[in-house]
C-alpha positions as CSV (number, residue, x, y, z in Angstrom):
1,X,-133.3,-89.1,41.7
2,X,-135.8,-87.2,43.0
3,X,-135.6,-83.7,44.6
4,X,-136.6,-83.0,48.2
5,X,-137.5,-78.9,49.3
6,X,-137.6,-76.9,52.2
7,X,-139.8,-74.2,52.0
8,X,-140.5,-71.0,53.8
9,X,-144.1,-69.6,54.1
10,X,-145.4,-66.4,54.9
11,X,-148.4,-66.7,56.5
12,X,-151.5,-63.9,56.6
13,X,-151.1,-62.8,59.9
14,X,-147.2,-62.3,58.7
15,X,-145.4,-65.2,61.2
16,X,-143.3,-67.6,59.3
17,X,-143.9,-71.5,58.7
18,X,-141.1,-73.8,57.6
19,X,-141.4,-76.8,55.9
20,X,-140.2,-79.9,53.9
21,X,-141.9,-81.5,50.8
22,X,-140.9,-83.2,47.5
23,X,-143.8,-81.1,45.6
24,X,-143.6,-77.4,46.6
25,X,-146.4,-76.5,44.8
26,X,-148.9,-79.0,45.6
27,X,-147.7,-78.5,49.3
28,X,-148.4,-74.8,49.0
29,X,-151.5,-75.3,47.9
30,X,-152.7,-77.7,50.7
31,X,-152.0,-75.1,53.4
32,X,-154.2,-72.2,51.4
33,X,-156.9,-74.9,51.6
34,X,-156.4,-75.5,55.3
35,X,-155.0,-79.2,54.5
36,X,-151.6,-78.7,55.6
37,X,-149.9,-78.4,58.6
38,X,-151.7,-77.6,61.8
39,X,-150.1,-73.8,62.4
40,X,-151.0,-72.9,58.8
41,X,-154.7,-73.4,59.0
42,X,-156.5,-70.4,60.0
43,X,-153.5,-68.5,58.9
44,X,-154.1,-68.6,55.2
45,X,-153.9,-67.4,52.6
46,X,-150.2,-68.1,52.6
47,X,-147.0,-66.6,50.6
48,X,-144.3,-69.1,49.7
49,X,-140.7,-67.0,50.5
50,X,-138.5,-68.9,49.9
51,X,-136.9,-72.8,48.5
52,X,-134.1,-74.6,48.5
53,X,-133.5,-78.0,46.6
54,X,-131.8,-80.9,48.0
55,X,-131.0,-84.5,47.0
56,X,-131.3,-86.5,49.9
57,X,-134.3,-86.4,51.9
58,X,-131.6,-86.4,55.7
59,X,-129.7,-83.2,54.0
60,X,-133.1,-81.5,53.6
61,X,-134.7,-82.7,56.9
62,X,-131.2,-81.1,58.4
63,X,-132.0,-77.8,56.9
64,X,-135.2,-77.8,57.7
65,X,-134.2,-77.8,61.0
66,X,-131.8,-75.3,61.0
67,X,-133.9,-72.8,59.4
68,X,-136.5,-73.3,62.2
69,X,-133.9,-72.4,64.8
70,X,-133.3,-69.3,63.0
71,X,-134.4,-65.8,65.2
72,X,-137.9,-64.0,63.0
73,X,-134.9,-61.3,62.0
74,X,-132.8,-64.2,60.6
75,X,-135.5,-65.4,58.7
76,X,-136.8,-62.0,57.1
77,X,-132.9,-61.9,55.7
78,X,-133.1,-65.5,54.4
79,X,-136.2,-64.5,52.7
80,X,-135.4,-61.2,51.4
81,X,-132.0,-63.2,49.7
């Protein structure tokens, strides 16, 4: 089975980016070279935060979600766990 990630960023200018991958590394290191999503580029170098592992793609396309709906406060605590 494989695992599926949702991933926070920090980027340079210090805003947040939340994402979903199955290779958290690889997808970290398309959005230092600008080949990841559109709000990353011109925003690198980025800081990965934070991770959490799921097993179906729906249950981590769910979080995803609900971490983006988080307030910037809510996130910096999600982060800093």
């Amino acid at each position: 089975m494989s695992e599926h990630y949702v991933y926070v960023l920090e980027c340079a200018d210090g805003t947040f980016y939340t994402g979903y991958t199955t290779d958290v590394e690889r997808r970290v290191d398309e959005h230092d070279a600008g080949e990841g999503a559109k709000y990353t580029r011109g925003r690198t170098p980025v800081e990965l935060r934070y991770v959490e592992a799921f097993g179906s793609k729906s249950t981590a396309m769910s979080r995803e979600y609900e971490i983006k709906q988080l307030s910037r406060r809510q996130k910096e605590k999600l982060v800093e766990e």
